[in-house]
Each structure stands twice: as structure tokens, then as C-alpha cells.
C-alpha positions in Angstrom: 112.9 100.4 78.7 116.1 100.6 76.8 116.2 104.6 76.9 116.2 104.0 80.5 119.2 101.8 80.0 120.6 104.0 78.0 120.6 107.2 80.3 121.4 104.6 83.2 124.4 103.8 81.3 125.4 107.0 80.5 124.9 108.3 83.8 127.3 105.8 85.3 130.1 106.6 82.6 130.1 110.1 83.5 130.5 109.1 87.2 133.0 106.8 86.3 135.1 109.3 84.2 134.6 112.0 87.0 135.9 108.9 89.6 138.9 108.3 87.4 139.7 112.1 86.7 142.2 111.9 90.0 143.0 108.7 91.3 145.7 110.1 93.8 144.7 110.7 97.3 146.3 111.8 100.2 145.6 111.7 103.5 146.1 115.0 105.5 149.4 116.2 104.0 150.2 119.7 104.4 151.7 122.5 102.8 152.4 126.5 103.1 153.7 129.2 101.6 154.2 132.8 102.9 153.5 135.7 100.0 155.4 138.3 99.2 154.7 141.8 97.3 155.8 142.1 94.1 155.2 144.8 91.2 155.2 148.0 93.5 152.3 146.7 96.0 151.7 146.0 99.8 150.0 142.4 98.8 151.3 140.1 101.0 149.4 136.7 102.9 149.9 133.3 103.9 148.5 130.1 102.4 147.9 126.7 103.6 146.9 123.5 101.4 145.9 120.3 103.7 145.3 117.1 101.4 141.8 115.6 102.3 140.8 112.7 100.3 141.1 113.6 96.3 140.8 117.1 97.5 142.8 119.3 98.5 141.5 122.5 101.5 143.2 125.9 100.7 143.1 128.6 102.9 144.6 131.7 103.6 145.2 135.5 104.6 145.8 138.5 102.6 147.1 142.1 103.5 147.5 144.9 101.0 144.8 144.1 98.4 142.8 146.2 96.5 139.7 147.4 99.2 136.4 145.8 98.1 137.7 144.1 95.4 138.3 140.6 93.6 142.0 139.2 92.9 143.0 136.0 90.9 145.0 133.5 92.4 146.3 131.0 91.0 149.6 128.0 91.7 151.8 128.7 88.8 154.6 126.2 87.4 157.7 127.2 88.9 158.7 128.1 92.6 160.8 130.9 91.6 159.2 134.6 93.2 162.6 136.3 92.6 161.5 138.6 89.5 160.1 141.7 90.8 157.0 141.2 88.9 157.0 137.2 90.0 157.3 136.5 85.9 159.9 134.2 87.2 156.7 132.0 88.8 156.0 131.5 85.0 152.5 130.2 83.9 149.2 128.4 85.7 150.3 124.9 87.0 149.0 123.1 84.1 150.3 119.4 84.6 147.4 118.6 82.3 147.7 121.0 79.5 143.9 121.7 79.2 142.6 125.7 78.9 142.2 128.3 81.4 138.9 127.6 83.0 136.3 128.2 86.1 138.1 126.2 88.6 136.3 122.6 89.0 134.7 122.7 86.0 136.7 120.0 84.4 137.6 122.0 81.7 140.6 124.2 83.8 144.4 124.4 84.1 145.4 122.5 87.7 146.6 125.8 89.4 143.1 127.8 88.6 141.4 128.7 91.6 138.5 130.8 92.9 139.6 134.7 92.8 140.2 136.2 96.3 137.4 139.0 97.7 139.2 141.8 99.8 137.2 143.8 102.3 136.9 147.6 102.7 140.3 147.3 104.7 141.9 145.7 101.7 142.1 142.5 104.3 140.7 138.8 102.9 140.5 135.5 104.4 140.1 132.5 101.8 139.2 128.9 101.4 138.3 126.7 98.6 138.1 123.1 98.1 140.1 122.0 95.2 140.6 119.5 93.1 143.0 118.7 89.9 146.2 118.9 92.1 148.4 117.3 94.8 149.9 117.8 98.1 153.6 115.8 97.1 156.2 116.6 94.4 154.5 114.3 91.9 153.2 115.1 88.6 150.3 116.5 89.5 152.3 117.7 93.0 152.1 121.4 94.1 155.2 121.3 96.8 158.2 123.3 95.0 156.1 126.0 92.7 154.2 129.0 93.8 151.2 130.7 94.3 150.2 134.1 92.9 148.4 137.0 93.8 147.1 139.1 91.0 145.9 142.2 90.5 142.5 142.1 89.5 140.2 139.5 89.0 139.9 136.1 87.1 137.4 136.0 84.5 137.6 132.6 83.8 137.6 132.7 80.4 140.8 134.5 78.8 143.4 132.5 77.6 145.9 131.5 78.7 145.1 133.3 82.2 142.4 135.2 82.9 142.7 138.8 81.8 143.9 138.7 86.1 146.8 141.7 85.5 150.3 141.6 87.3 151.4 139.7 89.5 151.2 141.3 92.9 152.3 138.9 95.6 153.8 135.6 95.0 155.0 132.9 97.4 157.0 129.4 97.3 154.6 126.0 98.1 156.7 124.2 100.8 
């Protein structure tokens, strides 16, 4: 009887941390961000973030990628694309300041989400349901920094980002 307790017990506290882990909610907010190419490519797209609940819906669509292939994309700290290799964006949103991660694992920097797949055509269309992160200019807010398009794809596991290459399209979250 108590080990039932006790995994009862434990079960709820790891519900209850999981609860508290984002406490902020919004309620349809939107936000967009058109992509540029940076670093000598044709990557460009358009993304859209709609705040649903403690989640927030990304979608979007990419031109210019590598055919058949897999690109990380991630929202990085600043909302400044102007660098021709979007070094300017600087590093993973990371309001947090936990490790480069699989994103919704728990374990992962705000702005890690799942890589991008391309098609024969080099063409992709994306969406994810996120957490970690905000639709407002909060702490944990995404309006005002950017989102990235990289080269290659995320491995989830490098630190500080992913082993994902150069930055090959970048865009402003407004």
C-alpha cells in the first residue's frame, strides 16, 4: 500500500512540475516574420506563431533550401538580421539558460525547435507545437528577436547549437 502511495505521489509531482513549467498563457495572439537569405543562399520563407493555450502553433514556408534535406531552425535572442551571415541574430532564445536540447524535452533552450524537411524542389512547409516560449515581449516573449534558418540540420545534442551550420535565412518576429 504505501509504494502505491509513493508512485501516486510521485506521479502527481511530476505533473505538477510539468503544470508549473509555464504558467503564461495566451489566448490566440499572433505573430510573423518574413525570412530573408543570408550567407550566399536563396533561403527565404515566412513564419507564423499563433499563441494557443500554454502553446504556442508555428508554421511556415520555405524556398531555397537544400533539396531533400533537413535544416535547423531555431528563434535566436536578438531581432537584428542585418549581418550577412545573421551573426547579428546572436544565439538560441534562451530566457532560461538551460542546454541545447530536443525541443520539448524539458531539457532545451526556449528558441530550439524541430529541424525543417525540404522536398526534392528544395520547397518545405512546417508546423510544430511548441512550448517554452511566448507570443508578447515578456521574458519569456518572442515579439522583437528572430528566427533562423540554418544550413543543415539540428542534432540536438551539440552545445551550444546543434552542430546546425550557417545561418542561411533569418527574419524579425513581429
Amino acid at each position: 500500500m504505501i509504494k502505491g502511495i509513493s508512485l501516486t505521489m510521485g506521479a502527481f509531482a511530476v505533473v505538477s512540475l510539468v503544470a508549473c513549467q509555464s504558467m503564461e498563457h495566451g489566448t490566440g495572439q499572433k505573430a510573423s516574420a518574413t525570412l530573408d537569405s543570408r550567407s550566399g543562399s536563396n533561403a527565404k520563407g515566412t513564419v507564423n506563431f499563433v499563441w494557443q493555450g500554454h502553446d504556442v502553433l508555428v508554421t511556415g514556408n520555405f524556398s531555397g533550401l537544400k533539396p531533400n534535406a533537413e535544416q535547423g531552425f531555431h528563434v535566436h535572442e536578438k531581432g537584428d538580421c542585418s549581418a550577412p551571415d545573421a551573426t547579428s541574430a546572436g544565439g538560441h532564445f534562451n530566457p532560461d539558460t538551460k542546454s541545447h536540447g530536443m525541443p520539448g524535452s524539458g531539457s532545451n533552450h526556449a528558441g530550439d525547435m524541430p529541424n525543417i524537411k525540404s522536398d526534392a524542389n528544395g520547397n518545405a512547409m512546417y508546423s510544430a507545437k511548441l512550448s517554452g516560449f511566448a507570443v508578447n515581449a515578456g521574458p519569456t516573449g518572442i515579439l522583437g528577436k528572430s528566427v533562423v534558418v540554418h544550413r543543415d540540420p539540428d542534432d540536438y545534442k551539440s552545445q551550444p547549437a546543434g552542430n546546425s551550420g550557417p545561418r542561411i535565412a533569418c527574419g524579425l518576429i513581429k
